[in-house]
C-alpha positions as CSV (number, residue, x, y, z in Angstrom):
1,X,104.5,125.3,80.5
2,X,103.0,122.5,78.6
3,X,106.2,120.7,79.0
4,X,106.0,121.0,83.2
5,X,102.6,119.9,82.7
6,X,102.8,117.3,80.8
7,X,106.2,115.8,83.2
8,X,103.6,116.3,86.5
9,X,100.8,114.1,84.9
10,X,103.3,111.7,83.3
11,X,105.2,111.4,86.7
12,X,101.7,110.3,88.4
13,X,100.2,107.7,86.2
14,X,102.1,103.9,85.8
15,X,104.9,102.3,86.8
16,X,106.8,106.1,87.5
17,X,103.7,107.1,89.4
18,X,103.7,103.7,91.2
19,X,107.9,104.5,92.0
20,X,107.4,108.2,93.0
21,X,104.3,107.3,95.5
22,X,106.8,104.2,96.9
23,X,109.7,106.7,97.2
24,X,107.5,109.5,98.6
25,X,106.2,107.0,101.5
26,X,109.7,105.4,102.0
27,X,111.3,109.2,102.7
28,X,108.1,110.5,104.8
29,X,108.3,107.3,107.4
30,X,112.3,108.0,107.3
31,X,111.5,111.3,108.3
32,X,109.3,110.6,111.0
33,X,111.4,108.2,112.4
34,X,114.8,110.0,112.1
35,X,113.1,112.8,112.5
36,X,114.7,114.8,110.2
37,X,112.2,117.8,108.4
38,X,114.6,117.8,105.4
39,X,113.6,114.2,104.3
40,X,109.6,115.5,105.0
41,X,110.3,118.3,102.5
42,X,112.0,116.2,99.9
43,X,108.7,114.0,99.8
44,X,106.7,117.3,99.8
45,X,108.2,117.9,96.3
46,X,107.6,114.6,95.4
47,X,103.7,114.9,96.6
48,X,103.5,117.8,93.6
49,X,102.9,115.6,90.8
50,X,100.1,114.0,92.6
51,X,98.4,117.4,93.6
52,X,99.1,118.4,90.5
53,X,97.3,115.8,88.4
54,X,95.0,114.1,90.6
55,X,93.4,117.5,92.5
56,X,91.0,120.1,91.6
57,X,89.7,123.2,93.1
58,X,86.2,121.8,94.8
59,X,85.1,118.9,96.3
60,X,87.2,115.7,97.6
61,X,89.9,116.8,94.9
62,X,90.8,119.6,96.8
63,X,91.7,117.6,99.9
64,X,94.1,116.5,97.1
65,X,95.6,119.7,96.4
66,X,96.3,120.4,100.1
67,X,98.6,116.7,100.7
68,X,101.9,118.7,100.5
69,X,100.7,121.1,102.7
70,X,99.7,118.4,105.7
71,X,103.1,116.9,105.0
72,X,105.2,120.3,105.3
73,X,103.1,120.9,108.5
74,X,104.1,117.9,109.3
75,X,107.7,118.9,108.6
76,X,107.3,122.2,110.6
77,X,106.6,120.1,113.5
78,X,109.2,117.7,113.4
79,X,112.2,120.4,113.4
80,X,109.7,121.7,116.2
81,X,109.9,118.8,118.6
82,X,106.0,118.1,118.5
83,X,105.7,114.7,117.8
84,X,101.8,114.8,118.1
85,X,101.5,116.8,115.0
86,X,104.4,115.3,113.3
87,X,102.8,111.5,113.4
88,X,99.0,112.4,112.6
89,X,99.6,115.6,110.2
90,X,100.6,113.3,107.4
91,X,98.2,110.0,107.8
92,X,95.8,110.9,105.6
93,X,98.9,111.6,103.0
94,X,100.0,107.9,103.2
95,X,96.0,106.9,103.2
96,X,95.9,108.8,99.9
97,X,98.7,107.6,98.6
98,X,98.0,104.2,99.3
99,X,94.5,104.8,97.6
100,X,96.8,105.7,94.4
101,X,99.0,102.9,94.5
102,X,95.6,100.5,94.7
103,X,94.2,102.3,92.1
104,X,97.0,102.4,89.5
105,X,97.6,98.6,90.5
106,X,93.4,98.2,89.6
107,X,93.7,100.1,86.0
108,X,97.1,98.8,85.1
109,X,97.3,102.2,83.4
């Protein structure tokens, strides 16, 4: 378990975190736009690491556990036609992971 652990963390801090959150945006706005749900849960996975690492059980943090779930919502409403849901479900996902990009950019870490 350490091993999974320690992959999650290491997959959301520097340059793989900064690739990952890049890749993760890239295959949410394909999915909107092709609208494809598949693409939408292939950045869910990719959201783990972030949830993983970055979240906790109270406060703000736990907004940051729940991102994969806005962006499978998200995906639930593509393959369901709805594209109200679809566009503003996962927002605050690419807010957030903007925030991360900025912030790994601001500790160089």
């Amino acid at each position: 378990m350490d091993l999974v652990t320690n992959a999650l963390i290491a997959l959301s801090n520097g340059i793989p975190g900064m690739v990952v959150a890049g890749i993760t945006m890239i295959l949410m706005l394909l999915a909107l736009i092709r609208k494809d749900p598949g693409l939408m849960v292939a950045a869910v996975f990719l959201l783990i690491p972030f949830a993983f690492a970055r979240g906790a059980w109270t406060g703000f943090p736990l907004f940051v556990r729940l991102t994969p779930l806005f962006a499978l919502g998200s995906s639930y409403f593509i393959g369901r036609d709805d594209p109200i849901f679809a566009w503003s479900l996962p927002m605050p996902v690419f807010g957030y992971l903007i925030y991360v990009l900025f912030q790994i950019l601001a500790t160089r870490a």
